[in-house]
Every structure is written in C-alpha cells, then in structure tokens.
C-alpha positions in Angstrom: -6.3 10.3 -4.8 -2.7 11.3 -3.8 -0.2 9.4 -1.8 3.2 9.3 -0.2 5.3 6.5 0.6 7.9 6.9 3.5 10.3 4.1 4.8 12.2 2.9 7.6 13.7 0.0 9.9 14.3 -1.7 12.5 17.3 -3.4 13.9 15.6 -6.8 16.1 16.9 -9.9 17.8 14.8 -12.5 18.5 14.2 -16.2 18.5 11.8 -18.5 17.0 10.0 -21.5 18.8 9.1 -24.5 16.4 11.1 -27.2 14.6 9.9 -25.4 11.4 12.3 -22.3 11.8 15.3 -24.5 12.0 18.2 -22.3 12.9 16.2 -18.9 13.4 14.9 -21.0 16.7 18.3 -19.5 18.2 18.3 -16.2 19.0 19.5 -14.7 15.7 19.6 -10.8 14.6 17.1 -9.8 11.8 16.5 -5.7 9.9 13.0 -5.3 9.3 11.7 -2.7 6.6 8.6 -0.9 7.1 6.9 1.3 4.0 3.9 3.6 5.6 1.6 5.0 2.9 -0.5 8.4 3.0 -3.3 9.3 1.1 -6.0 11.7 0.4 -8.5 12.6 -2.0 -7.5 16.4 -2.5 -4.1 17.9 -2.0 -4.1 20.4 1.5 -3.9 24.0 1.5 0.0 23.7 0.7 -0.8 21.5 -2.4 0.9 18.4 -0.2 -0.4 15.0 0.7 1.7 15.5 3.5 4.5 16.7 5.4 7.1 13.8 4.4 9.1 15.1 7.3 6.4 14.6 9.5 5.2 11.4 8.2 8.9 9.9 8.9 8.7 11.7 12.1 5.5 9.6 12.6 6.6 5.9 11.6 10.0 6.3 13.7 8.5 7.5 16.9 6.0 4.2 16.0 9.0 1.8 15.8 11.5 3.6 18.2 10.5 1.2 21.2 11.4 -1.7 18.6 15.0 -0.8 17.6 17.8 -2.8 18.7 15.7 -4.5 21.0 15.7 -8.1 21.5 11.6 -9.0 21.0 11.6 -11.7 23.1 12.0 -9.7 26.2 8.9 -7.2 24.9 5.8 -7.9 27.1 3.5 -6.8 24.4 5.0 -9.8 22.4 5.2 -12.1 25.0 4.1 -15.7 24.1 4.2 -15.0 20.7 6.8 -16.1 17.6 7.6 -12.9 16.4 7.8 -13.7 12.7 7.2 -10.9 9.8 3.6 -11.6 10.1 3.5 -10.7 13.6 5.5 -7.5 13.4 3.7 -6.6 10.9 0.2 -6.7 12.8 2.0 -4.9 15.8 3.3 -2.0 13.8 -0.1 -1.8 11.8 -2.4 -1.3 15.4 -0.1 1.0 16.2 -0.7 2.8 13.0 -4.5 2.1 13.7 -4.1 4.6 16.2 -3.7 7.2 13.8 -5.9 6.5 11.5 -8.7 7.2 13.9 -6.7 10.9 13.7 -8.3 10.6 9.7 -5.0 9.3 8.4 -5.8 6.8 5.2 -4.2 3.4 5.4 -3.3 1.1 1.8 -2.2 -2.5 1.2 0.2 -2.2 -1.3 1.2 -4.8 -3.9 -1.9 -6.4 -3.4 -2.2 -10.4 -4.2 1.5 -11.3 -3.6 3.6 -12.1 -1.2 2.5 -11.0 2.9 -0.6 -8.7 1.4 -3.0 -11.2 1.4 -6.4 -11.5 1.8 -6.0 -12.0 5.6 -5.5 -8.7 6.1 -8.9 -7.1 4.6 -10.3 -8.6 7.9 -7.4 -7.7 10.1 -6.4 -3.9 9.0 -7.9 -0.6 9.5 -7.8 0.1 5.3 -9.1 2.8 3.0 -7.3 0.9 0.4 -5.8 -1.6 -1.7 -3.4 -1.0 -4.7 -3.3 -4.2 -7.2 0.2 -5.4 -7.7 1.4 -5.3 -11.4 2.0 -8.7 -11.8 -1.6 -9.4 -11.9 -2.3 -6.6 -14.3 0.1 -7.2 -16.7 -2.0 -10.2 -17.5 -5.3 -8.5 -18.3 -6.4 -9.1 -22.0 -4.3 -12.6 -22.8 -3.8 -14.2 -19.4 -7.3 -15.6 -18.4 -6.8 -16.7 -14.6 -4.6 -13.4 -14.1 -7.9 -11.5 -15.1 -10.4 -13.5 -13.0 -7.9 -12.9 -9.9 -7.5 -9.0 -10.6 -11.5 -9.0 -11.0 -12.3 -10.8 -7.9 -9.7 -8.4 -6.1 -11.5 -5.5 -7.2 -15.1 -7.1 -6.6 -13.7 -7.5 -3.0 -12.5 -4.1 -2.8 -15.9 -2.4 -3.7 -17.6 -4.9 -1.6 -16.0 -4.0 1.2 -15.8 -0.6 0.6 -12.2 0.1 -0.2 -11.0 2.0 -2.9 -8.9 0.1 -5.1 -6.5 1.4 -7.6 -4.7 -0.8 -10.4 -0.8 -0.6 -10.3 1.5 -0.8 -13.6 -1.2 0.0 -16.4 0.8 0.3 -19.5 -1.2 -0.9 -22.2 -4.8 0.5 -23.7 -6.5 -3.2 -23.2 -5.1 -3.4 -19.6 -6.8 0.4 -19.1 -9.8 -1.1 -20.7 -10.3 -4.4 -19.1 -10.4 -2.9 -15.7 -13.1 0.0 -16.5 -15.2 -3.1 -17.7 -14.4 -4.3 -13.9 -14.6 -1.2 -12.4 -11.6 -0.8 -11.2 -11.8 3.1 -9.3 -7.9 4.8 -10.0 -5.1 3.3 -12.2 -1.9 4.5 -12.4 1.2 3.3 -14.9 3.6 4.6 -17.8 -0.3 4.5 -20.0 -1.2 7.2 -17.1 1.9 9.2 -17.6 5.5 9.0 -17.7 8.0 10.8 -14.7 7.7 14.4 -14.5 8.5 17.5 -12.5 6.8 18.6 -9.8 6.0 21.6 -12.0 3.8 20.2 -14.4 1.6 18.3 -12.2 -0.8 21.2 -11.4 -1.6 21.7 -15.3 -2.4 17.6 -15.4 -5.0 17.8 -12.3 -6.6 21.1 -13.5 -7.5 18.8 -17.1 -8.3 15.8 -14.8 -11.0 18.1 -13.3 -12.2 19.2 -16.8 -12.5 16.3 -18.1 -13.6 13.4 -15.5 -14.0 10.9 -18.0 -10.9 10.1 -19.5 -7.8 8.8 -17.7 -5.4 11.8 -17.2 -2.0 12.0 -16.6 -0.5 12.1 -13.3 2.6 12.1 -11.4 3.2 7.9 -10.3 2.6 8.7 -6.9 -0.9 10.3 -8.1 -3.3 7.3 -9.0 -5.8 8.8 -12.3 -9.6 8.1 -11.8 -10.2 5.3 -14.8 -13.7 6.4 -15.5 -16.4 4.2 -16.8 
C-alpha cells in the first residue's frame, strides 16, 4: 500500500448558535486545514501513487466554493452550526464523489481527537491508519493494547484495511501480527530515504512476503503473520 498526503485551507466566517460556543456565537473568522490522503496497492505505470499536482489540483477545486466565504449565507449549510465536525462531513461527500472514480479514502490518526468511531459509519473508507499514541503502548500499557486490538478487530470486521502508525520497537511489531494488524509503518520499518532506494526495498518486499521490509514512511510494510 502507497499513499500521498496533500494539504490545504480555507479562509471562513461564520457564526455559531448555542450558549455553548460563547463568543464564536458572533460571527467570528476561522482557517480550516484539510489533509486528503491517496492510496493504492501497486505504484502506476510511472511508479507514482499519484500525480501530487493533480491531487492538490483536486482538493482546491473541492474547497474553492468555501474560501473567504461567510458559511452562514451557503444554502448547502443552511440550518446548520457549522462547527469542524460539520465541515468536515461536507468536504468528505464531496470527496465521496471521487472515490466512486476508484480513489481510496483513509482516516488518519485514528482513536484521537475528530477520527473517531463515528465516522466508520459516516465515510466512504478503504482505510484506517492507527495513531501512534496508541501503539507506543503495545507490550507494557494494557488498556492501550486492548484499544489498538479492538481498533483493528473493527477494521477487519468492516472490511478496511488498517495499518499501525509509529512502530519502533520489535514487541510493538510483534504484538500487532498477534492482532493482525495488515501494514505497519515506523523508524522499525525503515528510517528516511531517497527516492532512489525505494525500488530496491519493494523488489525484497516482493521476495520475501513474510518479513516486514523496509519502506519509504509514506509506504506502509505488509506485517505478515
């Protein structure tokens, strides 16, 4: 599996209803940051994930009609607090879009913060990447281990592939082949590297299925069994 990250932002006003959001309730300026992953299993015919050009060309055109616009005067948001959850549901149909094109969608930093469980029922996803807090609790951190096990019992369940983020010790890499934990990637995987030496690393992956191979971060390694 092979992925690319690309970024970007909007610049928003909006307001808030509810005594809850004390003074965002007035209209108030806000920057939101948007990171769109893509994936595939096998690199193209030019040896890319994809074009990263492209791929930004695709997440600005999705939040062009968002940019210095004030959200409460958007029909498609009408009635609705536009919080980060929100947005974030907007911006991810509109993605959905896409991935009926065969574009891969991932949860990233899974377990934390807005990726929650929710959005296993709510998103289009191929996949969900464990965040490393949770991993760098396998082997001495007992409710950190039952969490990253139930996440990746959830995963298979529903059919996702998961991969394991931050692996950097051999129990970590061995605690979640016990779970079954599909890809992995981590310092344990491999360290930075050019570009030049990654086709070397996928040619021994391919030889030898079994054992975690090194990889480019960007390039999860299959953790074998």
């Amino acid at each position: 599996m092979f992925s690319v990250t690309v970024r970007d932002h909007v610049m928003i006003a909006h307001s808030l209803r509810g005594e809850v959001f004390g003074p965002a309730q007035r209209l108030h300026g806000a920057t939101y940051v948007v990171d769109a992953t893509f994936s595939r299993v096998e690199l193209d015919s030019d040896d890319i994930v994809v074009d990263i050009g492209g791929a930004t060309e695709v997440l600005r055109g999705v939040l062009a009609d968002l940019n210095y616009r004030n959200l409460d005067e958007v029909p498609e948001l009408a009635g609705r607090n536009t919080t980060t959850e929100v947005l974030a549901r907007l911006i991810a149909d509109r993605l959905a879009e896409l991935h009926q094109m065969g574009v891969r969608m991932a949860i990233d930093d899974f377990g934390i913060g807005y990726a929650s469980l929710a959005y296993l029922r709510q998103l289009p996803l191929d996949i969900i990447k464990i965040d490393p807090s949770f991993v760098a609790g396998l082997g001495h951190d007992d409710t950190l281990t039952l969490l990253t096990r139930t996440v990746v019992q959830v995963g298979r369940e529903l059919g996702l592939r998961v991969i394991a983020e931050g692996i950097e010790q051999p129990r970590q890499l061995s605690a979640l082949r016990e779970m079954g934990c599909d890809y992995g990637q981590g310092f344990l995987v491999a360290r930075p590297m050019a570009a030049s030496g990654v086709e070397a690393l996928i040619r021994t992956s391919r030889e030898a299925p079994d054992e975690p191979t090194e990889h480019e971060p960007n390039e999860p390694a299959r953790l074998g069994m």
